[in-house]
N, C-alpha and C positions, 0 to 999 in steps of 0.2 A: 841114513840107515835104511837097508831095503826092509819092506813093509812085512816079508816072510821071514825076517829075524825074531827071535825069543826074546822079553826081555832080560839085560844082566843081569845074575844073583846078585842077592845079596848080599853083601861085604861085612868085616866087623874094623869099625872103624873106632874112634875115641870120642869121647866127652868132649867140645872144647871147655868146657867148665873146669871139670874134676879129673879129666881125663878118662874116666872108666870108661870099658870095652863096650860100644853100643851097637846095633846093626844098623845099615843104610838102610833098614824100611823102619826103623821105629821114629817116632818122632818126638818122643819125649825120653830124657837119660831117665832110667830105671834109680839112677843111685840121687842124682842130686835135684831131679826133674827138672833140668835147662830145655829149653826147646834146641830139638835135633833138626828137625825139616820143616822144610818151608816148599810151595806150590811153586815150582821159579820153570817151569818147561815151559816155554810156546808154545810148542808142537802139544803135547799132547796133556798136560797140565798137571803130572804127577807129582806126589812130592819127593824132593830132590833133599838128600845134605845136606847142609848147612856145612858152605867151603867147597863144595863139588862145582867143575865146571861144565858137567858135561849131565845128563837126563841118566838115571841109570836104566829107566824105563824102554828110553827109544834114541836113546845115544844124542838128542840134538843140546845144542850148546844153551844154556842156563840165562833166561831174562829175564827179569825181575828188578823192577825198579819200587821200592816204597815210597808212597805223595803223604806228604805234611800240610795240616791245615784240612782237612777233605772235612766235608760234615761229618757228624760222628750218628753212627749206625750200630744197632746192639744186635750180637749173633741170635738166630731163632733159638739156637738150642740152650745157649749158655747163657747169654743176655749178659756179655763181658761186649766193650768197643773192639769193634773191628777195623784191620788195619786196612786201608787203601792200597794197592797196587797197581801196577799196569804191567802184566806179563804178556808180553811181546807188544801185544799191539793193545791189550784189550783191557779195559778201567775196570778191575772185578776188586771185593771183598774177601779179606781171610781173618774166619778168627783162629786168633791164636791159641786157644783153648780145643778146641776139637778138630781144627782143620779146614773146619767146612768153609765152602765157597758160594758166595753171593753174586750171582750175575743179572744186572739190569737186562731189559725184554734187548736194548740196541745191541750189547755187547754178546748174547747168547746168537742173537741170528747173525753174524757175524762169524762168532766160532762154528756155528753150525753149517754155513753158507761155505767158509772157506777150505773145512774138513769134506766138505761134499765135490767139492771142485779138484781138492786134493785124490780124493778118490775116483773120480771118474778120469783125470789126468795119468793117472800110474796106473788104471787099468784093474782096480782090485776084484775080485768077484761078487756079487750080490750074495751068493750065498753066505749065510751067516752061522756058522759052527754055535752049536748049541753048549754052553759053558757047564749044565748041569743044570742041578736043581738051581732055582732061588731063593736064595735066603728071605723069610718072612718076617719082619720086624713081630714080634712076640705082644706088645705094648703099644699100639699105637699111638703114640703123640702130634697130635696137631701144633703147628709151631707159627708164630705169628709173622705177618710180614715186615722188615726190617722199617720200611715206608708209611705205610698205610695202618699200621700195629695189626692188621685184622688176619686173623686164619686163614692159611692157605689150603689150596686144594690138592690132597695127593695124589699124583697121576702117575702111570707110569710110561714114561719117554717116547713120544712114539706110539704108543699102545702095543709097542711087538720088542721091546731093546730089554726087560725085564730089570730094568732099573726104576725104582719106583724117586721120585723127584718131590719137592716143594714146591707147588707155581703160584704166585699172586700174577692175576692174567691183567694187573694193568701195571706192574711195577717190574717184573722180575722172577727169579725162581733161584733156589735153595740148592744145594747140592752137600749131601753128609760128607766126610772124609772119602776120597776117590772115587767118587759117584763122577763129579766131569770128568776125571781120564777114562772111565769104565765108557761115558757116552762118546766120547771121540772115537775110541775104538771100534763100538757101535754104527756109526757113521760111517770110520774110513771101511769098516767092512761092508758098506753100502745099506745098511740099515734105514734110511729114508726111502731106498729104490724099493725094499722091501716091502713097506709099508705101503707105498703110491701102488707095487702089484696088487697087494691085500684088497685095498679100498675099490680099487678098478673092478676087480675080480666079485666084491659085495654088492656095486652098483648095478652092474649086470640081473647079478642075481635077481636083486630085486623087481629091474626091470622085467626080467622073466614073468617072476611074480605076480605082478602088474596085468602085464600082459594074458597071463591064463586065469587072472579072476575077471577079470574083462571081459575073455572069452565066454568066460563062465556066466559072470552075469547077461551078456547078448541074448545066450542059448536061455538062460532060466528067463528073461522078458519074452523070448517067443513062443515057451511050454507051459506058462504061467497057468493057460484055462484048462490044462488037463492035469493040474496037479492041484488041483484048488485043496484038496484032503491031506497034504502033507504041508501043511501051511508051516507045522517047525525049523522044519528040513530047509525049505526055502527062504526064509530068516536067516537061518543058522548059514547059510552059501553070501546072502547079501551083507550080510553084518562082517563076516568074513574079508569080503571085496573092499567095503569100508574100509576096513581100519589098513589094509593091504595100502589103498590111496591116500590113506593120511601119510602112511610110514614113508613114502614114495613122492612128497610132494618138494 
């Protein structure tokens, strides 16, 4: 599917259950509450039908294998077991109550490494089209990590992808209902190259920074015996310079 395609509408498809009339993005039947979708795209990790062969997201063909016997892992939000997968290539977590997706730190740099490679391959532009506002979670809840039980840290992706994440920085990280497809997209839109200008462009800075309290301080060590009377002034430029060389080290 070329990468300047929309994703398909949405469909009105059936229950397999009860059959009643359900939409291809809902994921649970309104009438008998069966699970409707499951996380089954490679490409881009949306959820998909239940019965559909094909992504309606980004048209790629539907992989999803479910592993039997996997340790068992309680979802952060719902604290129901979550089921083991490997979609495409990658060993992630889904519960089946919210959606949400659990990705170990190997298999996130993986997705993350392979969407980057994808994108500098097709050529995509770095610029990143800005979606609107972001939605602010109302109620913050801290959610525990699936591994380690202890609270994870919320970040949000990147610092610039305005998706905000779950990360235990030695296990893994959290992803709510289409949070990963929201970061692939992120990514194929060059969203890392974005970020590496940001940081490049801060470092500078700073060294500027750096650079003219430095200056600054030369000049105040050589004017030091004709300003003896403004001894605040003088402080207030070197405490300055300080903390300049801490932030800079």
């Amino acid at each position: 599917m070329n990468p300047d395609d929309k994703p398909m509408p949405a469909q009105t498809l059936n229950c397999p259950m009860c059959g009643a009339p359900a939409s291809s993005e809902a994921a649970l039947c309104e009438h008998c509450g069966a699970r409707l979708a499951t996380v089954a795209c490679p490409s881009c990790f949306g959820l998909i039908f239940q019965g559909a062969k094909f992504c309606s997201h980004c048209g790629a063909k539907v992989d999803r294998t479910e592993v039997t016997g996997a340790t068992r892992q309680l979802c952060p939000r719902c604290q129901v077991a979550m089921e083991a997968v490997v979609i495409g290539k990658e060993d992630l977590r889904e519960c089946p109550k919210c959606e949400g997706i659990w990705a170990d730190a190997d298999s996130l740099h993986q997705i993350c490494a392979d969407r980057e490679e994808q994108a500098a391959v097709l050529g995509i532009p770095a610029l990143i089209q800005s979606s609107g506002t972001v939605e602010l979670e109302q109620n913050i809840r801290y959610v525990p990590c699936p591994v380690c039980k202890k609270f994870m840290n919320r970040v949000n992706f990147a610092h610039c992808s305005g998706v905000v994440v779950d990360v235990c920085n030695l296990h893994g990280t959290w992803f709510d209902k289409d949070e990963l497809r929201r970061i692939v997209e992120f990514i194929r839109a060059g969203g890392f190259e974005k970020q590496r200008t940001r940081e490049i462009e801060e470092l500078q800075e700073r060294k500027r920074q750096l650079q003219a309290a430095q200056t600054a301080g030369a000049w105040d060590a050589m004017d030091r015996p004709a300003r003896t009377n403004y001894g605040e002034w003088h402080v207030g430029i070197s405490a300055a310079a300080a903390v300049l060389r801490t932030l800079l080290r």
